[in-house]
N, C-alpha and C positions, 0 to 999 in steps of 0.2 A: 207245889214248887213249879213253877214257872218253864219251860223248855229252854237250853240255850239258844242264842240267835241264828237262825241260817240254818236250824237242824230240822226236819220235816217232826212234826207232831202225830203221825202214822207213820207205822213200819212202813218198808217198800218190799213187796214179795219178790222171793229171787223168782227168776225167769223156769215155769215149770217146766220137764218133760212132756214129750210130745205125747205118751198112753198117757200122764194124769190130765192134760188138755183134752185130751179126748173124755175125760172121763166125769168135766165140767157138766152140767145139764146147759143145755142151750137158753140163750137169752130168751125173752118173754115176750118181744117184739121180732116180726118175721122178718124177710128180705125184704117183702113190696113194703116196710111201713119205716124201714132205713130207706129204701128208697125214696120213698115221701118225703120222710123229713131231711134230705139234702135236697129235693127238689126245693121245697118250700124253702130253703134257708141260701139258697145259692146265690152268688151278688151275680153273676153273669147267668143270661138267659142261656137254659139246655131246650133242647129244640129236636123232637125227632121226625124226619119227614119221610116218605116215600122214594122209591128211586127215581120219579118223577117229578120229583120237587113237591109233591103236593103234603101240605105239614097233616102228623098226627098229635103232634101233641106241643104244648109252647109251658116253663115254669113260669110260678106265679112272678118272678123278677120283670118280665114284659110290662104290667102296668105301671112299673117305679121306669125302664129306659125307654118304653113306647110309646106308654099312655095306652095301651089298650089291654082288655085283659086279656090271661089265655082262651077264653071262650069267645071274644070278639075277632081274634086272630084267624081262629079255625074257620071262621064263617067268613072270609075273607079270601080276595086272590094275594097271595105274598108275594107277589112277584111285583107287584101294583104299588107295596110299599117305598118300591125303589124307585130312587130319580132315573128321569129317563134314558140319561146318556150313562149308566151303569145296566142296565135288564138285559141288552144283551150278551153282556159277557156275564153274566150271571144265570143266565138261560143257557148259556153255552157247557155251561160246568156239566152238566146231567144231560145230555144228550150227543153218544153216550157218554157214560161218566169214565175219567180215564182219572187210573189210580197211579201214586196217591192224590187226592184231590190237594190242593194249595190252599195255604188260607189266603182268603179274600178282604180285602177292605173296601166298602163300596158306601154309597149316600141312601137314609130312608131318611122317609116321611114318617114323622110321628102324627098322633091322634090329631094335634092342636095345631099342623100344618108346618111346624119349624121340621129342618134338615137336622140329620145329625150324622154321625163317621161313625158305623161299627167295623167291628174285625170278625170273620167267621173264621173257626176251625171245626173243618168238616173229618168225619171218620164213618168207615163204612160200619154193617154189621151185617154179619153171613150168616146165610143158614146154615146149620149142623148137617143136615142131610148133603147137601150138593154143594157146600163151599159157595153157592152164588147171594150175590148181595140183596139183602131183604127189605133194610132201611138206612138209613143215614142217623146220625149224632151230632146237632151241630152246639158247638159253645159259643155263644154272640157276648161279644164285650164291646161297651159305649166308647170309644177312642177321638171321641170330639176334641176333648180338650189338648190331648196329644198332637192331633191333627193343625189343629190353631198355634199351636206353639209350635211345629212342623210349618207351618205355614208362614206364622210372624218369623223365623229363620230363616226361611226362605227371600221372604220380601227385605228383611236386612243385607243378607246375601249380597239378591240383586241391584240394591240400591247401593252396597258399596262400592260391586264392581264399578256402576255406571258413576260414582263420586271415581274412583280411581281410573276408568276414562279420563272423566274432564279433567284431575289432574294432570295424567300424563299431558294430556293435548294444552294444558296452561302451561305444562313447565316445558314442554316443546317451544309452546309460542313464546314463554318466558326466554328461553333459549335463540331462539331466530331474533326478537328483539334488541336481546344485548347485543345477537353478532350484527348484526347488521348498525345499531346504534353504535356499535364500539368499531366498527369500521368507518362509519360517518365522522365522528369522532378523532381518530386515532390516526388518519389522516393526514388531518390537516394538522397537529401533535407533530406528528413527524417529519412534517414538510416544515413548521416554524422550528425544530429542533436543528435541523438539516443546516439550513441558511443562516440560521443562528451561529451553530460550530463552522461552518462556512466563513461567514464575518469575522467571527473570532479569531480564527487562523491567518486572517489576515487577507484572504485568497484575492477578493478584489478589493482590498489595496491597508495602507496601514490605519490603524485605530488608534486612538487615546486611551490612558488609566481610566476617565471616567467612561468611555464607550463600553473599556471593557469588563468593566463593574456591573454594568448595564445589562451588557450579553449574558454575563453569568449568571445574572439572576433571573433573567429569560429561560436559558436553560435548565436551572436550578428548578425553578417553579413549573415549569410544560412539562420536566422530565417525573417531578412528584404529580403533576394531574396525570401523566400516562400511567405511571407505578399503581396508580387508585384502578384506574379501567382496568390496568390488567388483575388487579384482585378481585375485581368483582367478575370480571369471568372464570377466573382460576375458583371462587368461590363457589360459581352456578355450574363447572362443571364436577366439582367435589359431590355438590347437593347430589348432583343427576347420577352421579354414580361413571360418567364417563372419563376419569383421567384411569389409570393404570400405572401403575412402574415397571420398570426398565430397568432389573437390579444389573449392578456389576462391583468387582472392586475398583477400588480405589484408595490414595491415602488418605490419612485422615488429616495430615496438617495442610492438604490443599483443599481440604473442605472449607476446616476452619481460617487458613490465610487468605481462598476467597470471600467468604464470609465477611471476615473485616474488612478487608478493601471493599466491598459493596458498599460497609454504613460509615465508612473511613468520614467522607464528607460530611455527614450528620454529627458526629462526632466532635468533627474539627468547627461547625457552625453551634453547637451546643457548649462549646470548649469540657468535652468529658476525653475524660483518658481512656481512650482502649486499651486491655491490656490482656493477652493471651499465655496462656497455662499449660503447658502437655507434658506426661509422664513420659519420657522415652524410650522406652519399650512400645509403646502405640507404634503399629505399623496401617494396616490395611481394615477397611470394612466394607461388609456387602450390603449395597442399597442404590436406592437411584439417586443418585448424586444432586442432580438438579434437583429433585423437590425436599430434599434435606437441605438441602444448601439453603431452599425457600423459605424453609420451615426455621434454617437457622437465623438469616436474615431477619426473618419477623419478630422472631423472641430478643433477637439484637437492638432492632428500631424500637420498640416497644421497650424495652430495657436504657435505651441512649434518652427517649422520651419523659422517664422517670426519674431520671438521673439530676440530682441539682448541677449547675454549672460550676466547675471547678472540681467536682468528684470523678471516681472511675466506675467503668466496668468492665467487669471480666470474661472472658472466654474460658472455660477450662474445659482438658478434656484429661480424662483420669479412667486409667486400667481397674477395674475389678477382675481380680486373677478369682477368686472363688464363682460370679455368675460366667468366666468367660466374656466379658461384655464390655460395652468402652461408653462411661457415663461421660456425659455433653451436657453442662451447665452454663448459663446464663445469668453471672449475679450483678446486680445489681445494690451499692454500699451504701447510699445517701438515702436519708431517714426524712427528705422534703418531697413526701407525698402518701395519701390516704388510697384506698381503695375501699369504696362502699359496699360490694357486696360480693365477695371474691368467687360465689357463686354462680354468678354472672359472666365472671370475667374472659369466658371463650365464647361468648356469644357476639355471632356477627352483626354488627352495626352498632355496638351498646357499648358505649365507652367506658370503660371503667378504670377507674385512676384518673385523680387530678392533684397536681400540683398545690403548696397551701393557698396559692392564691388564687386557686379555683380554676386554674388554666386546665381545659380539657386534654387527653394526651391521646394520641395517633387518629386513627380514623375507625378506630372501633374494628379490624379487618385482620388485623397482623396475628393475633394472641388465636383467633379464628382459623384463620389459616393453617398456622403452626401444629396447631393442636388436632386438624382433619388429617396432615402430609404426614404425621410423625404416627396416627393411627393405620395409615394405609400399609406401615410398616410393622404392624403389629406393637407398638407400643405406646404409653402415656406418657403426657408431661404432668409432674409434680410440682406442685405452687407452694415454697416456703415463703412466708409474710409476715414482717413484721415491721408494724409503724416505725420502729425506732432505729431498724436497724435496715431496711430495704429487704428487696424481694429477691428470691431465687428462682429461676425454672431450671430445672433438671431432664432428661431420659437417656432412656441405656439403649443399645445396640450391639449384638453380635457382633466379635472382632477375630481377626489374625493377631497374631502377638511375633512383632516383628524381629527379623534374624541380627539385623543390623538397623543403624538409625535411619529415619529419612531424610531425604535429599531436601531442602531450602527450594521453593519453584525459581524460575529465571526469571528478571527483569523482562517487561517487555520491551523491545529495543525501541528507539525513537525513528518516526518518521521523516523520511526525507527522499527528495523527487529523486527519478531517475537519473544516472550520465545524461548529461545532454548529447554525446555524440552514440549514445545507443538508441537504435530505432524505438520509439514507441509502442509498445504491444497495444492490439486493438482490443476492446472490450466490448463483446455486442449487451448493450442495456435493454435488459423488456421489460419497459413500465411506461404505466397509462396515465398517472398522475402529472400534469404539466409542472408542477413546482419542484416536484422530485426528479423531473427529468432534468429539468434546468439546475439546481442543485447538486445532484452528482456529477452531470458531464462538466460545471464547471468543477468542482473538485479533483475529479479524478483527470480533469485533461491539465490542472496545475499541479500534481502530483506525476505526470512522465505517463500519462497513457491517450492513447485516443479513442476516443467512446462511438459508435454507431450506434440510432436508435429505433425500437420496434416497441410498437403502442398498441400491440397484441400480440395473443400465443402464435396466430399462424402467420404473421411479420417476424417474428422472433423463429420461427423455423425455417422458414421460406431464408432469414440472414443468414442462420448461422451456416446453411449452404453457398452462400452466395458470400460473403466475408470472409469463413473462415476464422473466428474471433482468437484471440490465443484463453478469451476465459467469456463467460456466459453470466451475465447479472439477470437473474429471472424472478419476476415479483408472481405470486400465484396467484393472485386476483385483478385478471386480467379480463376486457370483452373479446367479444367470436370465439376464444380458445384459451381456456385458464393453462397457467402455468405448467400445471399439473400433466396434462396431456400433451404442452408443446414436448415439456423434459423426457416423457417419454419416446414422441415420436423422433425427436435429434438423435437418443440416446440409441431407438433402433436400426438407424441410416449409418453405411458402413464407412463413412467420409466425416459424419458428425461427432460419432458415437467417443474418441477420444479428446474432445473438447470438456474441461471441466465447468463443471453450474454450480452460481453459489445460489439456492433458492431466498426468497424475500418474502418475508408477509407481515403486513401492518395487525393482522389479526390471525395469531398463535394457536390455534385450537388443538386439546387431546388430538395424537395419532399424525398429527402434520407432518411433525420432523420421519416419522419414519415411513409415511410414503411418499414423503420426496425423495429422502433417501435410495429408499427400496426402485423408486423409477428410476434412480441414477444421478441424481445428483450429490455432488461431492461435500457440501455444506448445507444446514440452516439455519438461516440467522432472521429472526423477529425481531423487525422494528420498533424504536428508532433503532440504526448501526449506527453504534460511534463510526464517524465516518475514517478516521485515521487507525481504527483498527480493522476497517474493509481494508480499508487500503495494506496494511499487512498482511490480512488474509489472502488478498490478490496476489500480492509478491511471493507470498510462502507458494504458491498453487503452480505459476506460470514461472517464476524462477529458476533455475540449475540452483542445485545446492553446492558451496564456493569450491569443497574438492572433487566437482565431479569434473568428468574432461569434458573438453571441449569439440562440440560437432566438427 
């Protein structure tokens, strides 16, 4: 009969008492010939030397990692087996020997002339009489190939750091590029935006229906190529890691009322219905308003893009009372368009979605955007899709849940000049651009102000002394002395310092708005400015408000 499986076919002896182990006769092989036969059978060389280094004895394992036998060993200097720029710290171990000795990793020479990496682990051995050291114990194992894959890590290592150099230093240069290409750019953008809404208004003198069809689409189109530049730096600064937020509350239906009025005009040129949704209980959420607001605009355009002409789309925003949280949808109802690979569809510059009849939609940037600004927040946007019935984006946020309803925002009120028999307030201008100088002074001097002007930081400091302006228009990219350092030096002089500064800049970069701020100035506003909402901004600053009294 056969043993079952997994059972030992011999008993196993229980573990004797120590009198009947005694009482075994001894094995039939002595110590020295156990000793032999693990010399001879040891994959790592044992090595006994002198406390001089000079070897007594080497196992036969030396001819399989050395090439040499142990009898060619002994008749040899060991110290000679080693590459040169290792013997001295190898000669140093034993003279004297300071315990305990460290293992060693150093380079020999084998028989046949190749190098190779061993490891020593040294131990003393004492004499019984006087405790002092008699000979050494060394265990040598072959560590080459350890050492080469130690090595190939290493060299990958270093060749990523020096890849993640020249990255950084391309996506620097990458960076310097756009700004300075997007200031080249964005310029002259805002100088033909300027003279444009200038014309339009009428300023130097009256237009026709068809002039002013003309201008609008002037503006219409400069204002969607500036919209492009500024995503692709708002893009390149996502990539770099340089934008941050700026949480605070805020409502949430001025988010989404701003929102629509940004894509109101697309809307009304697509003839799609806007149409907004809110649970009235929504009161407040924590976030930075402006790159939500961004992130909502994008999934908005993108969403108004999709949309056939004569359909809607929605805005909703809806209370989740179990996450706490206030979901923000984006739907889109018209079933006239595909999207090829929805995996795709947050990637920047790669359009996805077209109309049936193959019309591309947006600029590949928005659905990108969106989807970076709404992570910086710790959250995702969800993509419901279906051919037949249009697309949804979705995400949640953190809410207050409000005591009472919210307030509807204000109209902005319409502009219009000053009393003619009220003094003109002066406005000292610092800007170096000649189109945008000419552009705002005539605006702003046919709107009830009179403008001085400084075509640098330190002209624009040296005025605001010597004028006295009742308000400070200051561009930050200025020559001799940027913006930046005039606003502070006004703001430090005890005659300037309550002069309000709206700061200006054709190119918005991470961190601007708050150290212009933080130098002192009262606003800032990135170009282009609606010019007729500077113009309010000036009025709200330099104004008395209507019930205060009078000086």
């Amino acid at each position: 009969m056969n043993p079952p499986p997994n059972k030992p076919t011999h008993p196993i002896p229980p573990t004797l008492p120590k009198s009947e182990r005694d009482a075994i006769p001894s094995p039939r092989h002595s110590h020295e010939q156990l000793h032999q036969i693990l010399m001879e059978n040891a994959f790592d060389i044992i090595c006994c030397h002198r406390v001089d280094g000079v070897p007594l004895f080497f196992s036969p394992s030396s001819t399989r990692i050395l090439g040499y036998t142990p009898e060619e060993l002994l008749e040899i200097d060991a110290l000679e087996l080693f590459h040169k720029e290792d013997r001295e710290d190898i000669a140093a171990l034993f003279m004297p020997a300071k315990l305990p000795l460290p293992a060693i990793q150093a380079r020999v020479r084998r028989k046949d002339g190749s190098i190779i990496w061993i490891e020593a682990h040294i131990k003393p051995v004492f004499s019984p009489e006087d405790e002092q050291i008699v000979e050494y114990v060394s265990v040598i194992r072959d560590i080459t190939e350890r050492k080469n894959i130690e090595m190939h890590l290493r060299q990958r290592e270093e060749a990523l750091l020096v890849f993640n150099e020249e990255l950084l230093r391309a996506t620097q240069n990458k960076e310097r590029f756009l700004t300075h290409m997007s200031q080249a750019l964005t310029a002259p953008l805002d100088a033909v935006l300027s003279v444009t809404e200038t014309l339009l208004e009428g300023i130097y003198g009256p237009i026709n229906e068809q002039q002013e069809r003309c201008l609008a689409t002037v503006i219409h189109s400069v204002g969607h190529q500036r919209s492009i530049l500024n995503d692709i730096l708002e893009l390149s600064g996502l990539e770099s890691g340089r934008v941050t937020l700026h949480q605070q509350k805020f409502p949430i239906i001025r988010l989404c009322q701003d929102s629509i009025q940004q894509t109101r005009e697309l809307a009304v040129q697509r003839r799609i219905r806007l149409r907004f949704f809110m649970d009235a209980e929504l009161d407040e959420i924590e976030a930075d308003e402006k790159r939500l607001r961004q992130a909502l605009i994008g999934l908005l355009r993108y969403a108004l893009y999709l949309a056939e002409p004569g359909s809607e789309v929605h805005l909703e925003a809806e209370l989740d009372l179990e996450r706490q949280a206030v979901l923000l949808r984006v739907r889109e109802t018209s079933p006239s368009f595909y999207i090829e690979d929805i995996s795709r569809l947050f990637e920047p510059f790669v359009i996805q979605g077209q109309t049936r009849q193959r019309q591309p939609l947006g600029t590949g940037l928005e659905l990108s955007l969106a989807k970076r600004l709404i992570a910086l927040h710790q959250g995702s946007i969800v993509v419901d899709y279906d051919d037949s019935q249009g697309v949804t984006f979705s995400f949640g946020l953190p809410l207050q849940i409000a005591s009472q309803s919210s307030p509807n925002l204000p109209i902005p009120e319409e502009v219009t000049p000053l009393p003619a028999q009220q003094e003109a307030p002066l406005i000292l201008l610092a800007e170096d651009v000649e189109t945008n100088i000419i552009t705002l002074v005539d605006y702003l001097g046919a709107a009830g102000f009179h403008v001085e002007v400084a075509r640098n930081g330190q002209e624009a400091v040296d005025g605001a002394r010597y004028f006295m302006p009742a308000l400070i228009l200051m561009d930050i990219q200025m020559p001799v002395m940027d913006g930046l350092e005039a606003i502070k030096r006004i703001k430090s002089q005890s005659e300037t310092v309550d002069i309000p500064i709206i700061a200006l800049t054709a190119l918005a970069m991470p961190g601007d708005r708050e150290r212009c701020l933080q130098a002192g100035a009262v606003a800032y506003l990135s170009k282009p400015v609606s010019l007729s909402d500077l113009v309010l901004r000036i009025r709200r600053l330099i104004e008395p408000p209507p019930d205060a009294p009078s000086a």
